[in-house]
C-alpha positions as CSV (number, residue, x, y, z in Angstrom):
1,X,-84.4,-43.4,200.7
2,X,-85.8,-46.3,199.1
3,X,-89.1,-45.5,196.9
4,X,-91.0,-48.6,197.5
5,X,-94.9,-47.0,196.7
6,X,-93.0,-45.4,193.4
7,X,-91.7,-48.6,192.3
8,X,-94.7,-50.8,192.5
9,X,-96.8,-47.6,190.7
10,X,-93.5,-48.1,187.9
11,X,-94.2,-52.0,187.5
12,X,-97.6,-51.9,187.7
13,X,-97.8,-49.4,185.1
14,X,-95.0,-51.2,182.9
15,X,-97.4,-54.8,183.8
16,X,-94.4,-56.4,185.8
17,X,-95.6,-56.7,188.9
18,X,-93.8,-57.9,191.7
19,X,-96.1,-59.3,194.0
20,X,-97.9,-57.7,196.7
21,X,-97.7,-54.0,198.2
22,X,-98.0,-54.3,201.8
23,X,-98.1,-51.5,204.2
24,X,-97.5,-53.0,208.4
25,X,-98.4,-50.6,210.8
26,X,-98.0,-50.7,214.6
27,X,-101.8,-51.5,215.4
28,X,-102.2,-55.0,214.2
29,X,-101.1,-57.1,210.8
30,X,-100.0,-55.8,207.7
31,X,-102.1,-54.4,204.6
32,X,-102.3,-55.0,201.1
33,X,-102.7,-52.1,199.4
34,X,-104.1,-52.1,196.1
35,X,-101.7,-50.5,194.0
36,X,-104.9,-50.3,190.9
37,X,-106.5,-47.7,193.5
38,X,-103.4,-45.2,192.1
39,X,-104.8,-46.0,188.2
40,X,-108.9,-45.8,188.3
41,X,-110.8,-44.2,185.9
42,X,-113.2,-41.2,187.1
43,X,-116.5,-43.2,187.2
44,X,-114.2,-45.4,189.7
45,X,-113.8,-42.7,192.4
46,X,-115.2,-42.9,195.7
47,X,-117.6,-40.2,196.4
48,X,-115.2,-37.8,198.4
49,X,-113.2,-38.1,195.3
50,X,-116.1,-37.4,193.0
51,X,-117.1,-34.4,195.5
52,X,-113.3,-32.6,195.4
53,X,-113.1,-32.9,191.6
54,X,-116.7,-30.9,191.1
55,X,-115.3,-28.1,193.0
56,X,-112.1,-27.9,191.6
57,X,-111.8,-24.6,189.2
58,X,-109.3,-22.1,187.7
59,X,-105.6,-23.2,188.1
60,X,-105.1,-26.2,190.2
61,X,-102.0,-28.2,191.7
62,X,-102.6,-31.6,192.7
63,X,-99.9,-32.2,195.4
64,X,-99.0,-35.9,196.2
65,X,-100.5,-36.5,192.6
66,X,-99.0,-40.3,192.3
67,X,-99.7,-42.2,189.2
68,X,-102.3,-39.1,187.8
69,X,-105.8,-40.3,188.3
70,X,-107.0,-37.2,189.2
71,X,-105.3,-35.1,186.9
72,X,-106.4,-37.2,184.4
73,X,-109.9,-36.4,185.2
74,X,-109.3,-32.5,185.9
75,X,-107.6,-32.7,182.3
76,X,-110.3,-34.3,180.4
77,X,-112.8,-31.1,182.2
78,X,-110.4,-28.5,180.5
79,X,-109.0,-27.1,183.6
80,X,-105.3,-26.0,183.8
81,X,-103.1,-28.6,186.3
82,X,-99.9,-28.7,187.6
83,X,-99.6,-32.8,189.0
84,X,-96.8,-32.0,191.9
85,X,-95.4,-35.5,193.3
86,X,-91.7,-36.2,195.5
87,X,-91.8,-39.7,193.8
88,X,-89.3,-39.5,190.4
89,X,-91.0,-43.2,189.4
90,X,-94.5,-41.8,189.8
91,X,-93.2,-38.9,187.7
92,X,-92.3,-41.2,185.1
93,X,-95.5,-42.7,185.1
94,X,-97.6,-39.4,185.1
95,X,-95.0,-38.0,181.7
96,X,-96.6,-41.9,180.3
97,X,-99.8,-41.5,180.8
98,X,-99.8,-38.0,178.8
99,X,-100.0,-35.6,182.0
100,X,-99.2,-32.3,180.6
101,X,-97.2,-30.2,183.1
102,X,-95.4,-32.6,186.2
103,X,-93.4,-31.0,188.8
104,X,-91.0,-33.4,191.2
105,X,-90.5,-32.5,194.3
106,X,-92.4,-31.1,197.5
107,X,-95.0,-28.8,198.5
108,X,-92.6,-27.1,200.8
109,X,-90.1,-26.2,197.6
110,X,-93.0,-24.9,195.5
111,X,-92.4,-21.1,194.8
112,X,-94.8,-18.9,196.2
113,X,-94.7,-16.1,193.1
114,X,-97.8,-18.3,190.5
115,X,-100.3,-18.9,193.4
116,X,-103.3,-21.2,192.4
117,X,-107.5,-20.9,192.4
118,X,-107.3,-24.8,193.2
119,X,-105.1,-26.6,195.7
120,X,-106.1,-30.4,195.5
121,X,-104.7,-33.1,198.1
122,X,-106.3,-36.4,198.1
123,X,-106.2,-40.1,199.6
124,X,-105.0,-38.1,202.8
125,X,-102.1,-36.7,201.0
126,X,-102.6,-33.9,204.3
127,X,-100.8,-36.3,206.3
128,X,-97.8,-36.1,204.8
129,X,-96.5,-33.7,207.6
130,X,-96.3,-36.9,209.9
131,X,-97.8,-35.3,213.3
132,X,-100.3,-33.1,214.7
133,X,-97.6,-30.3,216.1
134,X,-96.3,-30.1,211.5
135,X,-99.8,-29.8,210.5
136,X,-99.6,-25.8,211.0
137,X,-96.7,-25.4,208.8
138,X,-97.9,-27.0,205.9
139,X,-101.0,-24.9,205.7
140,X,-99.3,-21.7,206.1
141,X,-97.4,-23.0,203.2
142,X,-100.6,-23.9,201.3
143,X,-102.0,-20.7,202.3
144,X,-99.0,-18.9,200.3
145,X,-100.0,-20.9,197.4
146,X,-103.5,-19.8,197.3
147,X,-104.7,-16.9,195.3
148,X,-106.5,-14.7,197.6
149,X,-109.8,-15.9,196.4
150,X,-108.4,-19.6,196.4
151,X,-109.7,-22.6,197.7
152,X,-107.8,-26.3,199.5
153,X,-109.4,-29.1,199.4
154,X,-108.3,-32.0,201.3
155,X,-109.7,-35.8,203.1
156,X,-108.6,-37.0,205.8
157,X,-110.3,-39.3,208.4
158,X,-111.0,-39.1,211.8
159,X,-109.2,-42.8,213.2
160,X,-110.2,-43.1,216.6
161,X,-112.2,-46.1,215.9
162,X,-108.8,-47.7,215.2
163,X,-108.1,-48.0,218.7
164,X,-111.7,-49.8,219.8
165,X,-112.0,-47.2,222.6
166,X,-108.5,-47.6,223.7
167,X,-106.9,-43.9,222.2
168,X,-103.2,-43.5,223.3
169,X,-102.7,-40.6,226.2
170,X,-98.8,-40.1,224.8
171,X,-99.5,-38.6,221.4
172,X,-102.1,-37.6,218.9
173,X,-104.5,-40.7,218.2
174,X,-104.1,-40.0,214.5
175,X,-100.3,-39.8,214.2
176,X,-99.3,-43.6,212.4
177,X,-96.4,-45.0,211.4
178,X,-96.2,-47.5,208.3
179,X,-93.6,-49.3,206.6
180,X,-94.1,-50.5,203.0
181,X,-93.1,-53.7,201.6
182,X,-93.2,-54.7,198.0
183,X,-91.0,-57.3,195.8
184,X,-89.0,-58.4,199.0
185,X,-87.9,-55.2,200.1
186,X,-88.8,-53.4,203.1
187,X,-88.8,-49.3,203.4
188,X,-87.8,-47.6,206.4
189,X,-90.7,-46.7,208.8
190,X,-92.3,-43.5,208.3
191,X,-94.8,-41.3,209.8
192,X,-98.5,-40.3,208.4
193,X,-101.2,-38.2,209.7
194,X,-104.8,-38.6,210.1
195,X,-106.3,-35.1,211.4
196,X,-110.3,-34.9,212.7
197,X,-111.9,-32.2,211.1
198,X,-112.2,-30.7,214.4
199,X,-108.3,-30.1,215.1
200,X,-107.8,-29.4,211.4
201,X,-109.8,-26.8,211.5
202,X,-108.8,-25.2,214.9
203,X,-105.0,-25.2,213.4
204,X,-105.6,-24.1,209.8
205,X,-107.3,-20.9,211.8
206,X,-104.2,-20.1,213.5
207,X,-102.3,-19.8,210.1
208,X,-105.7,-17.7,208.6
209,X,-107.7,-20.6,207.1
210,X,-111.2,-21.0,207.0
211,X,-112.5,-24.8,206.6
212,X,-115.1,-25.8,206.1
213,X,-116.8,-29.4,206.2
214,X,-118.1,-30.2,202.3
215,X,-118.6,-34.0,202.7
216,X,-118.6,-36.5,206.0
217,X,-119.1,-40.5,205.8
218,X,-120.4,-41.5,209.0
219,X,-119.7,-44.5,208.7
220,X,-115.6,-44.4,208.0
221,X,-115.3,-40.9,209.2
222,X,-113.8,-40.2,206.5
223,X,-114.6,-36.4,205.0
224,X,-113.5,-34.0,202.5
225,X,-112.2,-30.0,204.2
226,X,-112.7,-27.0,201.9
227,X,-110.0,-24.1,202.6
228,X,-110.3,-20.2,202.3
229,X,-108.6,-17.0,203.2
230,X,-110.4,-15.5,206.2
């Protein structure tokens, strides 16, 4: 699979840009997508941001950790981080940018027998599992990560107002499916979800998660979920 989001994180880093990153979707024209949002400083973060990296202590893994920004920051505060991240080119870019310990590959391959006090997933990194039904199995997994006194923190967003009032009736309203574009290339479609806090929450109680709502923006719906053994 082609790694179109790794590459333009690689040139953009290396200042050889190749145009535009674009992301289409199946709800209306195609995105830009910034690809300087993957390299701010801390004082750049939006609040949710700002809000996850306060409560992040002990050991942490930062899973989808892209280009580093927030290992960076977590760095700079002294804590211990392991930057976990599927894309080799964003690895490459992490090792650059003087991230101590980088791990390639995916949450579901992490071993089980070092659990962490932190488990960090932001910029919706949650909806990596691609549908509502998935979302189960990757907290169970995250829940074997977890010291017992642990804590997840994830964002996500609730999306409905995507749909002006018109939500689907043939599958979860926050199930999307993107395609990036960058330097003339095209990737191949893939799935991304967007969970409301309230069917997060129902489903990471099934697999013996408590969440919690630490943060809510009313006005994008947008909030950041704190996760605990029951």
């Amino acid at each position: 699979m082609q790694d179109i989001l790794g590459q333009a994180i690689y040139d953009y880093a290396m200042e050889e840009e190749k145009g535009l990153l674009l992301i289409h979707n199946t709800y209306g024209e195609p995105d830009e997508m910034p690809v300087e949002v993957y390299f701010r400083e801390a004082e750049d973060f939006f609040d949710v941001e700002q809000k996850a990296i306060e409560l992040c202590k002990g050991r942490v893994l930062d899973v989808g950790a892209g280009a580093g920004a927030h290992v960076l920051e977590l760095q700079n505060r002294g804590l211990e981080v392991d930057a976990l991240e599927l894309s080799e080119l964003a690895s490459k870019v992490m090792y650059m940018q003087g991230i101590k310990s980088i791990i390639t590959g995916s949450v579901f391959d992490m071993p089980e027998t070092e659990p962490y006090d932190t488990l960090l997933l932001m910029m919706n990194t949650i909806g990596l599992v691609g549908t509502l039904d998935m979302l189960g199995s990757l907290f169970e997994k995250l829940k074997r990560l977890l010291k017992p006194n642990g804590q997840l923190l994830f964002d996500s967003s609730d999306v409905a107002y995507v749909y002006e009032g018109k939500i689907p009736n043939d599958h979860y309203y926050g199930e999307m499916d993107y395609q990036y574009e960058y330097a003339g290339t095209k990737g191949e479609w893939f799935k991304w979800l967007y969970v409301d806090f309230e069917n997060a929450q129902q489903i990471a109680s099934q697999v013996g998660l408590r969440l919690e709502l630490v943060y809510l923006n009313e006005e994008t719906g947008q909030y950041l979920a704190k996760g605990t053994h029951k």
